[in-house]
C-alpha positions as CSV (number, residue, x, y, z in Angstrom):
1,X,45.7,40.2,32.3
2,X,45.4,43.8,32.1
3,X,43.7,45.6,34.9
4,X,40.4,46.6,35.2
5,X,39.2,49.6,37.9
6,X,36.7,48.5,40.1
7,X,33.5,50.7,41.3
8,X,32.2,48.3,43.5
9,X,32.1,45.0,45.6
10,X,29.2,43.9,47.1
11,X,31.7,42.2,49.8
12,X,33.0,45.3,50.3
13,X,29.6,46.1,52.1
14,X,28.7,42.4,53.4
15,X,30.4,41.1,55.3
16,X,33.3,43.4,55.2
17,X,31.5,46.6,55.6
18,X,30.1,48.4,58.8
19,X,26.7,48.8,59.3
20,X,25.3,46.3,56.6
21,X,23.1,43.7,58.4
22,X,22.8,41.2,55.7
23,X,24.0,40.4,52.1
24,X,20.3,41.0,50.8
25,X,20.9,44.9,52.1
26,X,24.3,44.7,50.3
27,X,22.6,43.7,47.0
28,X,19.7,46.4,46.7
29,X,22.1,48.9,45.3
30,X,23.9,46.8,43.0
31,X,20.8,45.9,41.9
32,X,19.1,49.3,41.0
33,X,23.0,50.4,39.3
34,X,22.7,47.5,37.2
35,X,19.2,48.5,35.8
36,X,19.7,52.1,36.0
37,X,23.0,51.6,33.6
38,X,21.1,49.0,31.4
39,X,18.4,51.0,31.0
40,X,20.7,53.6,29.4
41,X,22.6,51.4,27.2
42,X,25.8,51.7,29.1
43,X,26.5,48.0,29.6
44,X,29.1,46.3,27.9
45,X,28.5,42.6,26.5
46,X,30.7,41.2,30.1
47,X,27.9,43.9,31.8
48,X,25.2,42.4,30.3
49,X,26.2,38.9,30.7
50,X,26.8,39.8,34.4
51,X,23.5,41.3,34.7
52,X,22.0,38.5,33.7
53,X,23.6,35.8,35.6
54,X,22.5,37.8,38.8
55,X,24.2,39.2,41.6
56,X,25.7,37.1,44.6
57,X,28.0,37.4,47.4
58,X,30.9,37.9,44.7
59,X,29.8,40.4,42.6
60,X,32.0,43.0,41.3
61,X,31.1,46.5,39.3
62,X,34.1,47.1,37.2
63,X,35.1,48.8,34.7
64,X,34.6,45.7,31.7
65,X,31.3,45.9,32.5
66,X,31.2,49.1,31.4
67,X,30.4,51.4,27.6
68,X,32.8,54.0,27.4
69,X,30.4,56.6,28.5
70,X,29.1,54.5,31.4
71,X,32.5,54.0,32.6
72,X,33.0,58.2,32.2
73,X,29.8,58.8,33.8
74,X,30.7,56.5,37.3
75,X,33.8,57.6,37.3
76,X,32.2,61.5,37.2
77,X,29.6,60.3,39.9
78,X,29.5,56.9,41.3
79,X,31.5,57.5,44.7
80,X,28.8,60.7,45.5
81,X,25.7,58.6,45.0
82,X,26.9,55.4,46.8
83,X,27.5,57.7,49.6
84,X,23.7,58.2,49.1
85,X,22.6,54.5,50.0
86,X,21.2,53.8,53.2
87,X,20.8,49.9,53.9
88,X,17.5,48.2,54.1
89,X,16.2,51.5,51.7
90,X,16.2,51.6,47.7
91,X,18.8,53.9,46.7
92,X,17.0,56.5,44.2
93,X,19.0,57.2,40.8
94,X,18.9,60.7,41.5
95,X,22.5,61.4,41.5
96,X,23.2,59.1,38.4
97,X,20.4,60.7,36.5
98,X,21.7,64.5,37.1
99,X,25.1,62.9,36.3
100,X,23.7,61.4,33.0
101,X,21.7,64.8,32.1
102,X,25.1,66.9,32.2
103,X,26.9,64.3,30.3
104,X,24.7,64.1,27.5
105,X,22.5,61.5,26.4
106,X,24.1,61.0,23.3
């Protein structure tokens, strides 16, 4: 099986991470990434399946999930803006948005 990169676990944060009080705080951001990229058309079919079977405790934001473009526009910006999230508060898109604007919206 050939490897994939991944962005993102939401055990990375619960209950491995510090600071997270609860797996609910861990999810929010997955959350608003997932609609943020589906909302641009940057899921792949795995992405969209995944999206729609929810997110849990084992969730994973990898690279499969991804278009080519949505994979090239984390890679260009997804380690700044999950340094943006603050647990317990709805991460904005900000950074993903300015990411997506000097990409191109092609």
């Amino acid at each position: 099986m050939p490897f994939s990169k991944t962005y993102d676990k939401v055990a990375w944060h619960f209950p491995e991470g510090r600071g997270c009080p609860s797996l609910a705080a861990a999810k929010t951001h997955f959350t608003v990434v997932i609609k943020w990229l589906e909302s641009k058309g940057l899921l792949s079919a795995e992405g969209t399946e995944a999206a729609a079977s929810g997110i849990d405790s084992d969730f994973a934001l990898t690279a499969d999930m991804l278009t080519a473009k949505g994979n090239r526009i984390l890679g260009l910006c997804y380690d700044q803006w999950v340094r943006t999230v603050r647990y317990g508060v709805t991460p904005t898109t900000e950074v993903l948005d300015n990411c997506w604007a000097e990409e191109g919206s092609d």
